[in-house]
N, C-alpha and C positions, 0 to 999 in steps of 0.2 A: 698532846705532845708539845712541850714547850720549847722556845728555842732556847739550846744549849750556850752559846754563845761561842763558837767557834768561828765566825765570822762570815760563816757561807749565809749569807742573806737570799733571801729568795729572788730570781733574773726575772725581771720579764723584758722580752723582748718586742718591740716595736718596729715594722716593715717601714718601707720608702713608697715615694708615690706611684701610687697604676695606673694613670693617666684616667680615659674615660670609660664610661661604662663597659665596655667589652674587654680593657684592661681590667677591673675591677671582679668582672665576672672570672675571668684567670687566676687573679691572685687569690680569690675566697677558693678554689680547688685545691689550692695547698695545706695543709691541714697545720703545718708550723710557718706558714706566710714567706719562706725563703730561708727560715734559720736551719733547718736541717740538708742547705745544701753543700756539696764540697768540692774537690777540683785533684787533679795530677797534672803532677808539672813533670819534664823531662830535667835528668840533669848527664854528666856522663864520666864516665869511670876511668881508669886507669889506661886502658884498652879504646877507648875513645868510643865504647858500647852506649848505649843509654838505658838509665838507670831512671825511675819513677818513683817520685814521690806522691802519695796519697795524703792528700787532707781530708781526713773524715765528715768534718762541718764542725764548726761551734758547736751545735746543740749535742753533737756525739762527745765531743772532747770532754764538755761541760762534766757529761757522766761520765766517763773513762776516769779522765784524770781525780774529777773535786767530789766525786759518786752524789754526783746531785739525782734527782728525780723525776720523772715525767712522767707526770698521772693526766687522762686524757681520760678515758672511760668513756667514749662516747661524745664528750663536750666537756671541756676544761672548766669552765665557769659554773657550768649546770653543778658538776661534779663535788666544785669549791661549794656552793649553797646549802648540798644536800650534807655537807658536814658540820659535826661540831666545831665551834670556838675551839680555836688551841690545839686542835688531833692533828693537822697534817704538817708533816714535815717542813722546816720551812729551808731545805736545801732540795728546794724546785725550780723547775721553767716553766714560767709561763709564757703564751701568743695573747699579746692584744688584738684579739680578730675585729679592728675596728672596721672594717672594709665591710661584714657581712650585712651591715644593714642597709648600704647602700647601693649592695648586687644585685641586677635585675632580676637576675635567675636564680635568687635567694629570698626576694620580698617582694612582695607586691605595693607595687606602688614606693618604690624609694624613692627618698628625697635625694639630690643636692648634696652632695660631699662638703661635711662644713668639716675645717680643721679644729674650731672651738670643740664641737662634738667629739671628736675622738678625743680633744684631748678631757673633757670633760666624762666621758665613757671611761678614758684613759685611770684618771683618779677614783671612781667607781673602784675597778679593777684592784689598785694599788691598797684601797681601803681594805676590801672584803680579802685579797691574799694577807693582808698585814691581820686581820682578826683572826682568820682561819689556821695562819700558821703559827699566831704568838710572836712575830717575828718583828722586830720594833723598827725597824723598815724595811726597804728591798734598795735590789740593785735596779740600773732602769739601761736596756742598751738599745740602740736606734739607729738607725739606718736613714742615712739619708733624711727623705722628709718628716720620717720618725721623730729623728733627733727635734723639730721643730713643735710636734705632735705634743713629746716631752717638755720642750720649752714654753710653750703655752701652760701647760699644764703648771709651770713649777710657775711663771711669771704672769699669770693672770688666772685661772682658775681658783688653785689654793689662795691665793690671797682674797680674791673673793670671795672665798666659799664663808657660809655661816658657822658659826663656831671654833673653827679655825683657822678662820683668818684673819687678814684684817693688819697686814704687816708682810710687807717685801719678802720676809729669811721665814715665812710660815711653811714652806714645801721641807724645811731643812728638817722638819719632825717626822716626815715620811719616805722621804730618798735621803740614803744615804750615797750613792755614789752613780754618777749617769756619765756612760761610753759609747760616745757617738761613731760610726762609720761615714766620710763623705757629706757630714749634712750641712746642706747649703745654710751657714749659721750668716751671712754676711748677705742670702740672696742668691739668685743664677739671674747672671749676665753675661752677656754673647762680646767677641770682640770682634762682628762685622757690623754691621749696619748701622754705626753710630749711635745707638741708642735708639734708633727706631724700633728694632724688633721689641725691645722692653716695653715701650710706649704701646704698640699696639698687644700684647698682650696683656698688660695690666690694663687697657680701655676693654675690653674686648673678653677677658677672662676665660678663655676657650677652654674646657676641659676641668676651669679655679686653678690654672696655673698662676694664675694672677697673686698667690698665695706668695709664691716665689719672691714680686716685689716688693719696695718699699714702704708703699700704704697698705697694702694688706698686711705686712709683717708688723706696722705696730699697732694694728689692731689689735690682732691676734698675740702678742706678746707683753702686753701693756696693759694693767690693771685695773679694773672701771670705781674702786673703792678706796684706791689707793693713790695719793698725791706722788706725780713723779717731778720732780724738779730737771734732772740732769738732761741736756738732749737727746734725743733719741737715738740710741747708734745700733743696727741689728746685731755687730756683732761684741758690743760687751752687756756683760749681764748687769741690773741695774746695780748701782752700791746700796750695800745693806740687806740686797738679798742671797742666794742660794748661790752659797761660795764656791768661785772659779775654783779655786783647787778640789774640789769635788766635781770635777769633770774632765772630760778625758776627748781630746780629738782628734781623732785617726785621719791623716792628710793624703789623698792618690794624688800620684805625681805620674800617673801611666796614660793619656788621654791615647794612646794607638790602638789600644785594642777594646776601647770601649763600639762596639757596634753597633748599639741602639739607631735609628731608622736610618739603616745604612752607612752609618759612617758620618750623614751630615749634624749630628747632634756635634760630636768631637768637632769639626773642623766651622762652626757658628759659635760656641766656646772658647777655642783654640787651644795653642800646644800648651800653655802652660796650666794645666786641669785633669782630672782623674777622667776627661771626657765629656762630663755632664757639669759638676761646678769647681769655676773659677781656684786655683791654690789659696789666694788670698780672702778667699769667702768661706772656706771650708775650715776655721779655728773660730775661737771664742778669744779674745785679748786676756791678756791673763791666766787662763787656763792651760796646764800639762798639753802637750801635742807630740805627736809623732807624724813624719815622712815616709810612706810605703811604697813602695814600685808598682804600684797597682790600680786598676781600672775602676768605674764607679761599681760597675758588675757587669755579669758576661765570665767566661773560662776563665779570663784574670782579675775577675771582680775580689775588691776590697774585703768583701763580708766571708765568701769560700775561700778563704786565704790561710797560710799556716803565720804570716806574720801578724794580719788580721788578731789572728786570736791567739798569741803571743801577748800582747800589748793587751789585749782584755782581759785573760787569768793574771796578769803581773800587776795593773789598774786593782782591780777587783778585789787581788787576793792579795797581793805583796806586802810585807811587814816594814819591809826598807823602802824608801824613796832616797836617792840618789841623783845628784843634780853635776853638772859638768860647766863652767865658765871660762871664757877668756879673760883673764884679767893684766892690767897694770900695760896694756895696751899702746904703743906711741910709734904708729908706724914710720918706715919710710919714709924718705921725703919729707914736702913740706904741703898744706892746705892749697896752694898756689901749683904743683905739679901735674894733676888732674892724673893722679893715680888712681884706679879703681882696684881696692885690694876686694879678692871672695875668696870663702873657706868651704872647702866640702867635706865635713863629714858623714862617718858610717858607725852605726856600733853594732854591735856583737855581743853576745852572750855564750859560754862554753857551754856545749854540750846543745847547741837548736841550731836546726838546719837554713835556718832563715837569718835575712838583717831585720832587727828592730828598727834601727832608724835611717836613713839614707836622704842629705843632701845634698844635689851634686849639680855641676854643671850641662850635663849631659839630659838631665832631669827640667833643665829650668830654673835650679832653687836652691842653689847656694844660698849660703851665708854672706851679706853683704856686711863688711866690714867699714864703716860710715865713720871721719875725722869731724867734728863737729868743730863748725863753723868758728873761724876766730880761736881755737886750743887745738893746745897738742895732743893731749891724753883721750884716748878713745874710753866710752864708757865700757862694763862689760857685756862681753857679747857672748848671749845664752848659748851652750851648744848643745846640751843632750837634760832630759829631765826623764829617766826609767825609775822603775820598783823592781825589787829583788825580796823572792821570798827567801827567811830561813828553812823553811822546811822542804822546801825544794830537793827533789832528789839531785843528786851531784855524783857525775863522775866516777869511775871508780877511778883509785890515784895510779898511775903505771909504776912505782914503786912496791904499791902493796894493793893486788886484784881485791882482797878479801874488803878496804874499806875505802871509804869516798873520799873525794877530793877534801880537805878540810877547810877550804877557801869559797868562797862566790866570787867569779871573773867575767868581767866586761873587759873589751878594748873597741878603746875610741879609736877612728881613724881621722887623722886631718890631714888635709891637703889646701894650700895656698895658691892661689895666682894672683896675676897679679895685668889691669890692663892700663893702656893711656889714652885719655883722651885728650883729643884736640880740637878746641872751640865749643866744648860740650859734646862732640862725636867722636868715638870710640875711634882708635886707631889702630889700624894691623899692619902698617908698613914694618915695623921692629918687632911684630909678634910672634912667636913660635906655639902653635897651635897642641894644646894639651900638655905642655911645659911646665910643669909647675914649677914656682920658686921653691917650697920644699913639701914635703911630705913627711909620714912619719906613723907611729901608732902605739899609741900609751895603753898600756896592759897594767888593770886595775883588778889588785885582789882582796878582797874585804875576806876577815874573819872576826866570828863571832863568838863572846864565852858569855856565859849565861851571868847576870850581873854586872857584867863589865861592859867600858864602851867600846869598840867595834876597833881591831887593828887592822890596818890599809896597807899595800903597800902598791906602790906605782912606779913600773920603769919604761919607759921608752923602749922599741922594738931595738930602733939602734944601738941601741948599750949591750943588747944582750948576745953573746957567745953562742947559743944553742939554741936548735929552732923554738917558735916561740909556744908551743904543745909542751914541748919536755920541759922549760923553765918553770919551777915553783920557787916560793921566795920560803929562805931558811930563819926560822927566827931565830936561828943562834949567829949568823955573822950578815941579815940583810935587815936593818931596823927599819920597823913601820915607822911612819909617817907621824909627826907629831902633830896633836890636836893644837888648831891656833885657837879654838871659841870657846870663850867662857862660857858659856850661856847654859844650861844645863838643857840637855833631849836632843844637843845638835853637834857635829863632829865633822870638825872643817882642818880641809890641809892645802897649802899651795903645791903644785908639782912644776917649777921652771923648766920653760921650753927647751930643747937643745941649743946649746951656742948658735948656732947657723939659724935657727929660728929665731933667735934672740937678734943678729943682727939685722933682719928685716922688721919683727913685729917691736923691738926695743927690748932693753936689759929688765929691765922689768915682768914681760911677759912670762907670764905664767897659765896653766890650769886649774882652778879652785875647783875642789871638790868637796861638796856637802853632804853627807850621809844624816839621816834623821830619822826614829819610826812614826810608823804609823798603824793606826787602828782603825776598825768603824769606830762609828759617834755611839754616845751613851743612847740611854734606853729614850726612845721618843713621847710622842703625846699617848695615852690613853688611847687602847684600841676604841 
């Protein structure tokens, strides 16, 4: 059974750390390592009743929605050997069960949790799914210290592997796209002790939490055959290898309801964290991210989530990629007023019961809007980077029950504040707390004709007469948006702020939006 090339590459998923042996003994009794867990959340109705939302788990959705497969038989790996080259399907899941060799009550005599080894077990894994299913790479998704499990794997195993290596971008022939959950890509560090507690756990390595640090990280992530010139930074991937936009980082911005031992993991961490790692440690520079309202795990964990896995079918599967910018930027004031402007965005997708992205004040994690030193004009400032599939089911239209929306809709939400400071310290004597200077929310409709490139159209909530469910844009008296980019595979339009936004952020100010497709990568190395 060869692959078809319909895109569903084969998933394997990758757990987060279990601490020490009797964590590790726990986790090997899972049979899918945590991916088949899910969660209800309350929400409430008209009536002020409450209402329940069920998330099944990733690994259910996986097969519901994309009809992937999960063959098990006893032992997934055993199952994979005992077949021929090419027969199994390669719209599967697999468990990298790296933990089971290191479970007391699995092996006798285990060694020492090396992260080299899994990720080296890890590539094993990825070779024999990639021969067995024909499938000229897979998907790789990861959890937490997974994600790093994966990144070893892509930045120091494959490149030194024999015959395939031997070069930075060699993993790019066997992953084609890797979506981390929560993983500490920059480290876990505490904001109490000064830097002590770091120090005595990277001396001391209790449990190879030590892994977490600095010098263990570029051990483990740094190439023993491969010259790296650039300094070492944990969290960008080096130049010239295994391209950031092939990667995807899921951000918890929930540190309250992370639980783990009691509550003191969150509050040694602190508020600005999904509970376990840092916001600013939890992306790759460069790399697609998304903001989630959610925990590292536990009842609100990132991975049982329905945005969770919102952001991983769109990652994964989406044909469109869609990018959101501030541009032409010249705020307020002047460099000299010690204004602190921040933006909070939210987006949305019609028809999902979730936000994909969310950042806020209330969060920790606005968008800091920064006047650069000595100029007027602010550079652009990222706001939203999602994928939209075509084939997405859509809506039916409230015009006509019998057929679907003929559009794909996002709406961005932004909101402004704006603070002063004095002497370098924030000041609230003139502040009025959760005030915005404006707000607002751009409703973005892309449609698609087979040949053709991509008609948009975007209006502000404010413009519109009728709430914003029943507006659809008419293409006989509301014109799309006209493409400014020559470039051929790319569809760029400005959408200028509303007046009242214009006069804080400047006449200039606008929303760039980029539409562009996307595909997996052509056929990789020889199975």
């Amino acid at each position: 059974m060869s692959y078809p090339g319909d895109g569903r590459l084969p998933v394997i998923y990758v757990r987060g750390y279990a601490g020490g042996p009797s964590g590790i003994d726990k986790a090997v009794d899972d049979p899918f390592y945590g991916f088949n867990e899910g969660s209800v959340q309350a929400r409430v109705d008209g009536d002020n009743r409450p209402l329940f939302h069920q998330f099944e788990s990733p690994l259910l959705r996986l097969m519901i929605d994309h009809e992937y497969q999960l063959l098990v038989q006893g032992d997934q790996e055993a199952y994979l050997r005992r077949q021929q080259h090419g027969t199994v399907p390669a719209a599967t899941i697999w468990v990298h069960r790296f933990y089971d060799e290191f479970a007391p009550h699995l092996t006798q005599d285990p060694a020492t949790f090396s992260i080299e080894r899994a990720a080296q077990s890890l590539f094993d894994l990825v070779r024999l799914v990639r021969e067995q299913t024909g499938a000229p790479r897979v998907f790789l998704v990861a959890h937490s210290m997974g994600g790093l499990v994966v990144r070893s794997m892509l930045q120091r195993v494959i490149p030194d592997a024999e015959r395939v290596g031997g070069s930075l971008d060699a993993a790019a022939a066997f992953v084609d796209r890797v979506f981390t959950y929560a993983t500490p890509h920059g480290g876990i560090e505490f904001a109490v002790g000064f830097g002590l507690l770091e120090k005595v756990r990277d001396t001391l390595g209790i449990q190879g939490a030590d892994m977490f640090g600095p010098r263990r990280m570029r051990e483990f992530l740094t190439p023993t055959g491969v010259a790296l010139t650039d300094e070492f930074s944990a969290t960008r991937l080096p130049a010239g290898g295994f391209p950031s936009e092939r990667f995807f980082c899921l951000v918890g911005t929930n540190s309250t309801d992370y639980a783990a031992a009691l509550g003191l993991s969150s509050r040694a961490v602190g508020p600005r964290s999904d509970g376990l790692v840092q916001i600013e440690n939890a992306f790759l520079e460069g790399a697609p991210c998304s903001y989630v309202h959610r925990s590292h795990s536990g009842r609100f964990g990132i991975v049982n989530s329905e945005e969770g896995y919102q952001n991983l079918r769109r990652f994964l599967f989406g044909d469109l990629q869609v990018s959101a910018d501030l541009t032409g930027l010249n705020p307020w004031g002047s460099p000299d007023d010690e204004t602190v402007w921040q933006l909070e965005t939210q987006m949305s997708i019609r028809g999902l019961p979730v936000v994909l992205h969310e950042r806020s004040t209330a969060h920790l994690c606005p968008i800091q809007i920064e006047r650069p030193a000595g100029g007027t004009d602010v550079r652009p400032v990222p706001i939203v980077r999602t994928y939209l599939s075509s084939k997405a089911t859509r809506p039916p239209d409230p015009n006509n029950d019998a057929a679907p929306m003929e559009t794909m809709r996002h709406v961005l939400r932004l909101r402004l504040l704006s603070l002063r400071a004095k002497g370098g310290l924030l000041s609230f004597l003139d502040h009025l707390e959760q005030a915005e200077d404006w707000a607002d929310v751009l409703v973005v409709d892309i449609q698609l004709s087979e040949g053709a490139p991509p008609r948009t159209w975007a209006r502000w909530g404010s413009e519109l007469k009728v709430p914003l469910r029943d507006w659809t844009p008419d293409p006989a008296t509301d014109a799309p948006l006209k493409d400014e980019e020559v470039a051929e595979g790319i569809w760029r339009a400005c959408v200028r702020l509303p007046e009242n936004a214009r006069r804080l952020l400047g006449d200039a100010a606008a929303v760039t939006i980029e539409v562009q497709g996307r595909s997996t990568l052509p056929a990789g190395v020889p199975h």
